[in-house]
C-alpha positions as CSV (number, residue, x, y, z in Angstrom):
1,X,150.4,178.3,26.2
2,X,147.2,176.9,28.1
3,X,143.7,177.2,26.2
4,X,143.1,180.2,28.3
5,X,145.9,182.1,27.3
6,X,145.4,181.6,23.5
7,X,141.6,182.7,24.2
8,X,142.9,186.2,25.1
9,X,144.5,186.7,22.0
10,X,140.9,186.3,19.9
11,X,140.7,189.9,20.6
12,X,141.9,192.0,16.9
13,X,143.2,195.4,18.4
14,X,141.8,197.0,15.2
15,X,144.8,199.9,15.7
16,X,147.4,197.4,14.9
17,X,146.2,195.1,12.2
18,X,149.6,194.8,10.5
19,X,150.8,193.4,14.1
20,X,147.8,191.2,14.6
21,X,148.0,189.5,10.5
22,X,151.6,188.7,11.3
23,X,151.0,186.8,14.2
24,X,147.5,185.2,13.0
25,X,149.5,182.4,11.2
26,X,151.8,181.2,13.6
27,X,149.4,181.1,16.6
28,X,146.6,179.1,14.3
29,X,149.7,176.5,13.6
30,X,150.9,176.3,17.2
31,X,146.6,175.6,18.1
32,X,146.6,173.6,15.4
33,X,149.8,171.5,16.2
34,X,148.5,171.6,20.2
35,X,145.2,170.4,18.9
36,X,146.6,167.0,16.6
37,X,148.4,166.3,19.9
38,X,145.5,166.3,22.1
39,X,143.8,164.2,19.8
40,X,147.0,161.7,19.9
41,X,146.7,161.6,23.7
42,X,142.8,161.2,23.7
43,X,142.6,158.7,21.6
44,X,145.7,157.0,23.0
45,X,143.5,157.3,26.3
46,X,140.5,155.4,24.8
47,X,142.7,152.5,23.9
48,X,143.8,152.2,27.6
49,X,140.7,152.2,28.9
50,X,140.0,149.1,26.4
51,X,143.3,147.4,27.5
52,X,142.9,148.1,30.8
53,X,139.1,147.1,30.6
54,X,140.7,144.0,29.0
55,X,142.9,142.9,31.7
56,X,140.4,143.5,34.4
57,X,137.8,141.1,32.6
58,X,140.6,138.7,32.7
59,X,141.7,139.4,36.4
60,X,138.2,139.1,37.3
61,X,137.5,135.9,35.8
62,X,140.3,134.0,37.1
63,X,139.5,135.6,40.8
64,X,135.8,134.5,40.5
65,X,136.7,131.1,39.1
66,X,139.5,130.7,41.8
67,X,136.5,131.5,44.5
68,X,134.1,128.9,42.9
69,X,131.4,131.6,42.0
70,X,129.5,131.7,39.4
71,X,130.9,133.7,36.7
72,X,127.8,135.7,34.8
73,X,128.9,138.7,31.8
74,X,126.7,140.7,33.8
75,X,128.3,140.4,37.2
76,X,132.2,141.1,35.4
77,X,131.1,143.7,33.9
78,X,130.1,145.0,36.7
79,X,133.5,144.1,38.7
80,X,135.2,146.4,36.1
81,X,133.3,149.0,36.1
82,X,133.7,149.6,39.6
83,X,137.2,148.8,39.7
84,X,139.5,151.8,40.7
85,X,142.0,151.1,37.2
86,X,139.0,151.6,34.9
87,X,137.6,154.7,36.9
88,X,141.1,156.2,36.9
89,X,141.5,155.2,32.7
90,X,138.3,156.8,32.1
91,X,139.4,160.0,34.3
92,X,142.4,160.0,32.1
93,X,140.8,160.0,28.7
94,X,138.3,162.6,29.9
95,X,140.5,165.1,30.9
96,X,141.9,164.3,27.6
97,X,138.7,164.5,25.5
98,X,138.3,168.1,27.5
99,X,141.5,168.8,26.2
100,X,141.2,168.3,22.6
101,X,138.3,169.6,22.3
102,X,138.9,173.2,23.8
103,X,141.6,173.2,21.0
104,X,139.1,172.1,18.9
105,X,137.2,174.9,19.3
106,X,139.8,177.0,19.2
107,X,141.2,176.0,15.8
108,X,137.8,176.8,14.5
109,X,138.1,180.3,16.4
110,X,141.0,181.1,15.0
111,X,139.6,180.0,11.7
112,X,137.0,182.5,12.0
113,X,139.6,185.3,13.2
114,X,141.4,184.8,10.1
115,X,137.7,185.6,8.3
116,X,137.2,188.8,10.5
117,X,140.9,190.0,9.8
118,X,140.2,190.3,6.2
119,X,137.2,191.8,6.7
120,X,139.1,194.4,8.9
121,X,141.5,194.8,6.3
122,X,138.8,196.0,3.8
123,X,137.6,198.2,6.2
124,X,140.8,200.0,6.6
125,X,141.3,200.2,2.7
126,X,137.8,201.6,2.3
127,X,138.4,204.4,4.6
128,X,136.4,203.2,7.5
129,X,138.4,203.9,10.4
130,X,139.4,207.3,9.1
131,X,135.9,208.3,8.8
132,X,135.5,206.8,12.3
133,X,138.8,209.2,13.5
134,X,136.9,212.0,12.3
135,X,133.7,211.6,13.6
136,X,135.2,211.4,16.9
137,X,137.5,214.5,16.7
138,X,134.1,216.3,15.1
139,X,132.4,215.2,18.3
140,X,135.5,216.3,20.8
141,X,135.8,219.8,18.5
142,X,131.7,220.2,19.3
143,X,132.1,219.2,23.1
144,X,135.4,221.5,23.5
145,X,133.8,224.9,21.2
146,X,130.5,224.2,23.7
147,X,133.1,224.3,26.9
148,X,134.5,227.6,25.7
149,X,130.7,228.7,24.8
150,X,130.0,227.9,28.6
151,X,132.6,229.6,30.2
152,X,132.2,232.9,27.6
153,X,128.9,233.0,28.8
154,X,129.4,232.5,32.9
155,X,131.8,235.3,32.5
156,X,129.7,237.8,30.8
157,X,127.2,236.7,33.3
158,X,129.3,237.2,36.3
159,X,130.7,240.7,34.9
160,X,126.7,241.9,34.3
161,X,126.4,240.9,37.8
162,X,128.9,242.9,39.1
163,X,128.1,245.8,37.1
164,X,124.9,245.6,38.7
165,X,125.9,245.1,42.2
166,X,128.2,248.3,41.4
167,X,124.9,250.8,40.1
168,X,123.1,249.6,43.6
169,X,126.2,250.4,45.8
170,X,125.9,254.4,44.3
């Protein structure tokens, strides 16, 4: 799974916290096992830029030397940095560093979710979402007994006006 993907499942569906605990523990070890590989790869990146900084020193040296220029630290340095190998190794360990640290952050996410589930968890225990249930059915019985209130009243209404129309016909 990409970053992305694994960012969707932060959400808790707080209807199916039995689902979501079993599946907490295996998804922070998969981000965590992603993450210690990403590292591996960015710093394995960093190195290469040093080697390959290393050998275009070198490279650069010899070239400058074979030319019968004056070789100044200033001036290699500057040969390297511009050369096409060091722009592509720094790329590299970039896209790398971007890497790791989006699963960085979301190890430490995932952390947090952990935190939030047992939070959750008390909250079911304590009754919370029951009360929560009932509140809403309270609220949907209200709405519903107002609807029927409604319509008992338009119908009364619309017999009173017939009764009427029916005295002013005679």
């Amino acid at each position: 799974m990409t970053p992305s993907e694994y960012r969707k499942l932060l959400n808790i569906d707080k209807n199916s916290l039995d689902d979501v605990l079993v599946e907490q523990a295996d998804i922070f070890y998969e981000i965590s096992h992603k993450y210690s590989i990403a590292v591996s790869k960015r710093d394995q990146a960093y190195e290469n830029i040093k080697v390959t900084d290393a050998e275009l020193n070198l490279a650069v040296r010899i070239n400058l030397d074979d030319e019968g220029r004056k070789v100044t630290e200033s001036l290699i340095n500057n040969m390297v940095l511009e050369h096409e190998e060091h722009k592509e190794a720094v790329k590299t360990h970039l896209e790398a560093k971007k890497l790791a640290d989006q699963y960085s952050a979301l190890k430490e996410a995932f952390h947090q979710r952990s935190y939030m589930l047992r939070e959750l968890v008390q909250l079911y225990i304590s009754g919370y979402f029951v009360q929560e249930t009932y509140k809403a059915t309270k609220e949907k019985k209200t709405q519903v007994d107002h609807t029927k209130a409604v319509s008992a009243i338009s119908s009364i209404r619309k017999r009173n006006d017939r009764r009427r129309l029916n005295e002013n016909t005679r």
